[in-house]
mmCIF file as gemmi writes it, N, C-alpha and C atoms, coordinates in Angstrom:
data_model
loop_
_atom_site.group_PDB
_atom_site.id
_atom_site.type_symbol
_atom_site.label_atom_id
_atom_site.label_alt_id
_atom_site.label_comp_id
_atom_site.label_asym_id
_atom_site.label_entity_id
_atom_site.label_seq_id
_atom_site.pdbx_PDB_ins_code
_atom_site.Cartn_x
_atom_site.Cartn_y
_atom_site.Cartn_z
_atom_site.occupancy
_atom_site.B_iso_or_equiv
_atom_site.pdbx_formal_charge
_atom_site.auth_seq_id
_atom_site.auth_asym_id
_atom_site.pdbx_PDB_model_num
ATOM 1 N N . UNK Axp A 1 ? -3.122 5.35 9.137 1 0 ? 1 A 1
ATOM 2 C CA . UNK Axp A 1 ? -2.124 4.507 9.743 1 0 ? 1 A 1
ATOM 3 C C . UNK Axp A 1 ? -2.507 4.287 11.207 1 0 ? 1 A 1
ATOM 4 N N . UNK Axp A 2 ? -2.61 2.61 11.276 1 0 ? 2 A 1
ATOM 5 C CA . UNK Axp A 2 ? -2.251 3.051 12.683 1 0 ? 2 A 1
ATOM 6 C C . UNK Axp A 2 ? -1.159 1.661 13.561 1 0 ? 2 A 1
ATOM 7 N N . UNK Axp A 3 ? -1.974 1.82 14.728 1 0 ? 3 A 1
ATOM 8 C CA . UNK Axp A 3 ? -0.266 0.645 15.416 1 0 ? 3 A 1
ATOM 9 C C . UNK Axp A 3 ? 0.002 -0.681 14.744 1 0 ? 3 A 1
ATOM 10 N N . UNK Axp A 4 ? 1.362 -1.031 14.245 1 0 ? 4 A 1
ATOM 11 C CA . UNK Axp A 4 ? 1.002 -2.022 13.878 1 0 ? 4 A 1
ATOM 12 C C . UNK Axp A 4 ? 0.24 -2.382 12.058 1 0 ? 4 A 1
ATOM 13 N N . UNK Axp A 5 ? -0.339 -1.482 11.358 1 0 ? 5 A 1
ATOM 14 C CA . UNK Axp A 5 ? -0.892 -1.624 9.922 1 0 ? 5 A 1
ATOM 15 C C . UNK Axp A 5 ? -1.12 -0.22 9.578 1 0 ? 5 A 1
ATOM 16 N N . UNK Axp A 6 ? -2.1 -0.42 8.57 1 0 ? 6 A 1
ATOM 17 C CA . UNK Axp A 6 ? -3.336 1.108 7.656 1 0 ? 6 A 1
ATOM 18 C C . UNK Axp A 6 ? -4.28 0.154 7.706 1 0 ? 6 A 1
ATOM 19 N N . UNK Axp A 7 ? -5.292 1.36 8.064 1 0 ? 7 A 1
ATOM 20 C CA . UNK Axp A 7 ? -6.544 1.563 7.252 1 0 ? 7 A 1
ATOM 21 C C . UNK Axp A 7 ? -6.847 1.444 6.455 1 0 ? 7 A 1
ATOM 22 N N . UNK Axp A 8 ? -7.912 0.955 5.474 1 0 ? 8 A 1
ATOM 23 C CA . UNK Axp A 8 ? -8.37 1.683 4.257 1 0 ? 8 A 1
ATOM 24 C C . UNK Axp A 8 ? -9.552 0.774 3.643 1 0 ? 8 A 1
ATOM 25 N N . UNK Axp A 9 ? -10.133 1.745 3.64 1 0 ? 9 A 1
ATOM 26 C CA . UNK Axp A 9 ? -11.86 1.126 3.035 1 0 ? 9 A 1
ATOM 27 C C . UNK Axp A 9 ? -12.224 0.795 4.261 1 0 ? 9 A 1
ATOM 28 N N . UNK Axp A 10 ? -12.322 0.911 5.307 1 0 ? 10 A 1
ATOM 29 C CA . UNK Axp A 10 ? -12.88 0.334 6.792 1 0 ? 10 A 1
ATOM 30 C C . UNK Axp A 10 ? -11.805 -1.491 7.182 1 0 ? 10 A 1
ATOM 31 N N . UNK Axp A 11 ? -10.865 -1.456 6.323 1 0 ? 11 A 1
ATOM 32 C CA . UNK Axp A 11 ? -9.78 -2.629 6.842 1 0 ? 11 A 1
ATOM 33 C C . UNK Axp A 11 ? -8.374 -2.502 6.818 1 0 ? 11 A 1
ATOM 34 N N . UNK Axp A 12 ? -8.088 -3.421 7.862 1 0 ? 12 A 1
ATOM 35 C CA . UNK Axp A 12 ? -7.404 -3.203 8.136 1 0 ? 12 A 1
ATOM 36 C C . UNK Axp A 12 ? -5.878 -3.666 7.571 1 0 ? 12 A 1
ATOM 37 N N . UNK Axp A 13 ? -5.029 -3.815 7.501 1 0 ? 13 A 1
ATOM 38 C CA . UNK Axp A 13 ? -3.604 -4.353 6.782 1 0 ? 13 A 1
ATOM 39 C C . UNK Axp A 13 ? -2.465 -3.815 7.269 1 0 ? 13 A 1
ATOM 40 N N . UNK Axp A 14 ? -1.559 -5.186 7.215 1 0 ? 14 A 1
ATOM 41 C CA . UNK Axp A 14 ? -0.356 -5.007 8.052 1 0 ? 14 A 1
ATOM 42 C C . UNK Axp A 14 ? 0.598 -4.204 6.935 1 0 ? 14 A 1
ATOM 43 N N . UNK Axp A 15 ? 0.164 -4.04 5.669 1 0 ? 15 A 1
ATOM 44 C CA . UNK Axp A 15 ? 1.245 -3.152 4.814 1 0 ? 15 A 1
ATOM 45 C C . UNK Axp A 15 ? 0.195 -2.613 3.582 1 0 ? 15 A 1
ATOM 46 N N . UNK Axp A 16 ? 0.999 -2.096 2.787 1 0 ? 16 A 1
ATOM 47 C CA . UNK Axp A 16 ? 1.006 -1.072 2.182 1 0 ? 16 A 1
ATOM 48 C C . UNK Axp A 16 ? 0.322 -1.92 0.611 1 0 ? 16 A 1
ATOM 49 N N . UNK Axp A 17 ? 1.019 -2.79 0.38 1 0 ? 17 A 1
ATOM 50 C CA . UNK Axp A 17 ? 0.7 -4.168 -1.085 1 0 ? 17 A 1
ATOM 51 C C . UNK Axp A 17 ? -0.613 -4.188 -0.937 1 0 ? 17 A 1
ATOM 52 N N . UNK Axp A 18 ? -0.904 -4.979 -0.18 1 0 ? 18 A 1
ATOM 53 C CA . UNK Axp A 18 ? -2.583 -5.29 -0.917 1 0 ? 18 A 1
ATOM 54 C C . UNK Axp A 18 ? -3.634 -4.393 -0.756 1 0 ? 18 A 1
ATOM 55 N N . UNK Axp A 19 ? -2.973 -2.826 0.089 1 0 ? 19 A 1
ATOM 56 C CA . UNK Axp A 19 ? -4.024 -1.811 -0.266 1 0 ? 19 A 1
ATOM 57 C C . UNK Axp A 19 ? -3.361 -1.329 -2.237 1 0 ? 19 A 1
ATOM 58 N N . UNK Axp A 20 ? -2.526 -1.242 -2.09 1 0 ? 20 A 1
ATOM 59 C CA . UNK Axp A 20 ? -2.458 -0.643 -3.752 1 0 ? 20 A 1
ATOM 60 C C . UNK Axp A 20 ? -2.675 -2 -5.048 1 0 ? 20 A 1
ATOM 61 N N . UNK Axp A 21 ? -2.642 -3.042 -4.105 1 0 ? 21 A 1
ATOM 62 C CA . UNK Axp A 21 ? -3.684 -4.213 -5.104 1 0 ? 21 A 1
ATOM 63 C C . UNK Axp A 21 ? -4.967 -4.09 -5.565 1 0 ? 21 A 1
ATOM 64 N N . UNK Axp A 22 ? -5.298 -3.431 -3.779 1 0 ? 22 A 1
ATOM 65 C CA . UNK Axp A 22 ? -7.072 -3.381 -4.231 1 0 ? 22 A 1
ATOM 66 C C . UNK Axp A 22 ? -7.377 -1.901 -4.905 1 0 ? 22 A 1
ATOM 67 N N . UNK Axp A 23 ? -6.795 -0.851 -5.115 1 0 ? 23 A 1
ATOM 68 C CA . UNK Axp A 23 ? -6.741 0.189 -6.038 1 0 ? 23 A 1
ATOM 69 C C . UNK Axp A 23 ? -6.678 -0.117 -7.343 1 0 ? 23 A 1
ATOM 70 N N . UNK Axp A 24 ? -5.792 -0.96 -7.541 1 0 ? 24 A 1
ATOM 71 C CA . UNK Axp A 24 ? -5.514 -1.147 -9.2 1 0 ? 24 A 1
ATOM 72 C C . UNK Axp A 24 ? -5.658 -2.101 -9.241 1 0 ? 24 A 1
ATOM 73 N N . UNK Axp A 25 ? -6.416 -3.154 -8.871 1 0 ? 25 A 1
ATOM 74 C CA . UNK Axp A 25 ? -6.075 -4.502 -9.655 1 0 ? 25 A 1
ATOM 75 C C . UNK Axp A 25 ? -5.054 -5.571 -9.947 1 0 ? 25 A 1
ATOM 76 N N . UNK Axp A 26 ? -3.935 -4.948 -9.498 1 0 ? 26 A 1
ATOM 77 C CA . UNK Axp A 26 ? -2.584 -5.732 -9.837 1 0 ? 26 A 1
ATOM 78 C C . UNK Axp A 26 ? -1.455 -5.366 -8.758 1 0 ? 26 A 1
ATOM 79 N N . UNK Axp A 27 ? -0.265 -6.385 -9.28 1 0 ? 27 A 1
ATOM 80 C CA . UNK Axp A 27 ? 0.665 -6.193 -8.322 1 0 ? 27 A 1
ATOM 81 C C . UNK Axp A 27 ? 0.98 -5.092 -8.149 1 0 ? 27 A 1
ATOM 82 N N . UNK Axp A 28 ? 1.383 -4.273 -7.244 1 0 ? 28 A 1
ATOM 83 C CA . UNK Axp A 28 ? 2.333 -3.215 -7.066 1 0 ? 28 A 1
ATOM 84 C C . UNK Axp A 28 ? 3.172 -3.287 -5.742 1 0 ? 28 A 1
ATOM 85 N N . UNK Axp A 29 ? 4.495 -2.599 -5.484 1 0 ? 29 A 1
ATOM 86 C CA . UNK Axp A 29 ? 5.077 -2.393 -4.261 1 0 ? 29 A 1
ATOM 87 C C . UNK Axp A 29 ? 4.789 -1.68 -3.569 1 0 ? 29 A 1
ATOM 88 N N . UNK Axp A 30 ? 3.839 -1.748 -2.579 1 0 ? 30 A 1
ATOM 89 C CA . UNK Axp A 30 ? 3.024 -0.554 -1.557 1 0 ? 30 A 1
ATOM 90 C C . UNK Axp A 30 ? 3.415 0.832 -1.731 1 0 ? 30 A 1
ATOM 91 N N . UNK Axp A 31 ? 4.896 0.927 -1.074 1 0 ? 31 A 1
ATOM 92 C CA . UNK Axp A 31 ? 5.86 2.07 -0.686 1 0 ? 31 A 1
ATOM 93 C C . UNK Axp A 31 ? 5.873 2.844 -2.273 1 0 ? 31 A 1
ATOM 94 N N . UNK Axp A 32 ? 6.35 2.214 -3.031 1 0 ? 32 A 1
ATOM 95 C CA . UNK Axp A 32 ? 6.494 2.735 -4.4 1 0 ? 32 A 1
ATOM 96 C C . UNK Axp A 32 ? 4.799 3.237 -4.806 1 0 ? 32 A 1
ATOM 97 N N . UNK Axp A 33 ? 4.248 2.449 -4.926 1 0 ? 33 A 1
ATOM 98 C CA . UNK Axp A 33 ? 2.989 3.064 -5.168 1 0 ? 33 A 1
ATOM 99 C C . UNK Axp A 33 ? 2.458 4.304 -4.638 1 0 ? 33 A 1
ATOM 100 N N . UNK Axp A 34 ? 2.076 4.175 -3.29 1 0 ? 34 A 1
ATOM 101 C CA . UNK Axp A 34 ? 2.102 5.652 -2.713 1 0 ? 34 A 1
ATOM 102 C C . UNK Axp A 34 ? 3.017 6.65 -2.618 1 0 ? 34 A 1
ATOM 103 N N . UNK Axp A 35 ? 4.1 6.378 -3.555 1 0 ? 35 A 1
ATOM 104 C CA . UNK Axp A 35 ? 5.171 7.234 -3.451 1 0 ? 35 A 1
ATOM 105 C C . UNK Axp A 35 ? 6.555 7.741 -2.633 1 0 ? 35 A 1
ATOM 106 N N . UNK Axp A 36 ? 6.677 6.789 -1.608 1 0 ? 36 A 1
ATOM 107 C CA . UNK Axp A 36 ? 7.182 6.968 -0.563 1 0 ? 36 A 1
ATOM 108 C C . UNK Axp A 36 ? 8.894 5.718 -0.689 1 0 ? 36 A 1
ATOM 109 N N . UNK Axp A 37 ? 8.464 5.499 -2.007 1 0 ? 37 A 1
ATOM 110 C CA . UNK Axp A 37 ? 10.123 5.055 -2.446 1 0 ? 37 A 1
ATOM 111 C C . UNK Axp A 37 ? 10.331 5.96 -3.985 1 0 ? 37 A 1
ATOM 112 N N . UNK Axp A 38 ? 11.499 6.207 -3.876 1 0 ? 38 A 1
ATOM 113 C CA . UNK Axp A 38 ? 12.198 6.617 -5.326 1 0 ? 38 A 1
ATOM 114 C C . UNK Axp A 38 ? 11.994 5.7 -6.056 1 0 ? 38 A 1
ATOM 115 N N . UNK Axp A 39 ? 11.834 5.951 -8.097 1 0 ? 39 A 1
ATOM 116 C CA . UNK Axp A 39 ? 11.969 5.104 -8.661 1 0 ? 39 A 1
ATOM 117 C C . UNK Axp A 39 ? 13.658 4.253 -9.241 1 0 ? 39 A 1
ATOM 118 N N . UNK Axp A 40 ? 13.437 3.465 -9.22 1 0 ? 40 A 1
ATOM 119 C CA . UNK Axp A 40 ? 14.459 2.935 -10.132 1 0 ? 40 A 1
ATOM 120 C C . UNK Axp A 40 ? 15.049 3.174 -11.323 1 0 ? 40 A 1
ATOM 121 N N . UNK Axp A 41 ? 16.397 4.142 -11.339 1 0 ? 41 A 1
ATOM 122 C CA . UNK Axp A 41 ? 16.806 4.665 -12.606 1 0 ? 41 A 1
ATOM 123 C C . UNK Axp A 41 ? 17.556 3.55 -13.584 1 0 ? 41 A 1
């Protein structure tokens, strides 16, 4: 993390989505993905 985005793979991004896009291939909700939201009961 840093000011302003994350890291990851040497780039940079203002959120959390299109790093867990480029992990899996597909949509996901950043926060939820890395775990950092509860799921939906």
């Amino acid at each position: 993390m840093i000011d302003g985005g994350y890291v990851w793979n040497g780039q940079t991004f203002t959120s959390l989505s299109p790093i867990a896009r480029q992990i899996t291939g597909s949509r996901w909700n950043g926060p939820r993905f890395f775990g950092l939201r509860d799921e939906v009961t």
